[in-house]
C-alpha positions, -999 to +999 in steps of 0.1 A: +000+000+000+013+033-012+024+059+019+000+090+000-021+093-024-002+101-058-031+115-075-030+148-057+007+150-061-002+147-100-028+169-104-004+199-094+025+187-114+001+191-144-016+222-128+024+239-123+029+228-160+000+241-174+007+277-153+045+276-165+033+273-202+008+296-203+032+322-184+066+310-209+039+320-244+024+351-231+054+373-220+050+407-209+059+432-226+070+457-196+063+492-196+101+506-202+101+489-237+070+512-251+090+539-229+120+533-247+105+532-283+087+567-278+120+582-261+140+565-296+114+582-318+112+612-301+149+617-303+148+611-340+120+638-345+132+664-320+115+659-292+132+641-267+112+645-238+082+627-255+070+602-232+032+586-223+010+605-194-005+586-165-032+575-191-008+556-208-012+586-242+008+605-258-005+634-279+015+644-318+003+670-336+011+660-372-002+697-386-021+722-380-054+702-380-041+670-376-034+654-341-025+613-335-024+596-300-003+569-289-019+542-264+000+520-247-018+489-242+003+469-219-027+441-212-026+434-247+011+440-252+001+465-279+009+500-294-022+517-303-021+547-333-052+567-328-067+594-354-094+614-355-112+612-393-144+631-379-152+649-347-188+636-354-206+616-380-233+636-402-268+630-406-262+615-440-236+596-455-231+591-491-237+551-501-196+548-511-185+566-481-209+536-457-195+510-475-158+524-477-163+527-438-179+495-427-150+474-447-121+491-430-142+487-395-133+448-407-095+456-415-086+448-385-096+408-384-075+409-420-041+419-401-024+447-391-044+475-411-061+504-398-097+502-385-125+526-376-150+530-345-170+555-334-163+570-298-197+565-279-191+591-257-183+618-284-197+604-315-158+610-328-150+584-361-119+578-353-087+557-377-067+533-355-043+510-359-031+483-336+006+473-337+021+438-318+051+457-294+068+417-300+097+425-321+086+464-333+116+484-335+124+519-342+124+512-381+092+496-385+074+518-363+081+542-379+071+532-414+036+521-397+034+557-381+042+571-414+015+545-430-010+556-408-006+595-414-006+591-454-041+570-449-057+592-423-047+623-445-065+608-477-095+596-455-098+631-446-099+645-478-126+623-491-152+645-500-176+620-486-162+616-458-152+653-445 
């Protein structure tokens, strides 16, 4: 006759296992790497003091009507790129202009292209874009920064749209 009963004893070997996996696939991404990003870029643009605000933002005017907010989004280990396209939707929408809309709103399921939504507390259409901090480097963010100007701009100047 055994001296305890094993099947306890195996039940937490699989339990610690399953815990050790889960926490070896999903590792953090801590805070000082988005930190140190923003500082990299900010040195490159001029500003090297940029850095997030307890609300985990940071706020870049582009031009003179033109603003984009970075989100840090440590849960999800992402960078968020956040644009305004309208500070409210109007009454009417030309047909093009709905359906232009409602298949970026899908972008996001494609990959790593922009999206829309619509603020509920503002009513604000707003141009996102959700980039993986896993490997993103000074180079590449960049170039998706750069991305996401060039297709908020044109959004923007859609006559059915502005």
């Amino acid at each position: 006759m055994p001296c305890c009963d094993t099947s306890a004893l195996v039940g937490w070997f699989v339990f610690a296992k399953a815990i050790r996996y889960y926490f070896e696939r999903k590792k953090m991404i801590p805070h000082y790497a988005y930190d140190g990003l923003l500082s990299e870029f900010g040195a490159l643009i001029g500003i090297p003091d940029l850095s997030f605000d307890q609300d985990d933002l940071c706020h870049l005017q582009i031009d003179d009507a033109l603003w984009i907010s970075l989100r840090r989004d440590l849960a999800n280990q992402r960078l968020l790129l956040i644009g305004n396209l309208l500070e409210e939707l109007p009454d009417e929408l030309e047909p093009e202009a709905v359906r232009a809309l409602l298949v970026m709103a899908g972008n996001p399921i494609k990959g790593d292209l922009p999206g829309v939504a619509l603020a509920p507390d503002s009513g604000m259409l707003m141009m996102y874009n959700s980039l993986l901090m896993e490997g993103l480097n000074l180079a590449q963010f960049e170039r998706r920064l750069e991305e996401f100007i060039d297709q908020l701009q044109s959004w923007r100047l859609m006559p059915e749209v502005a």
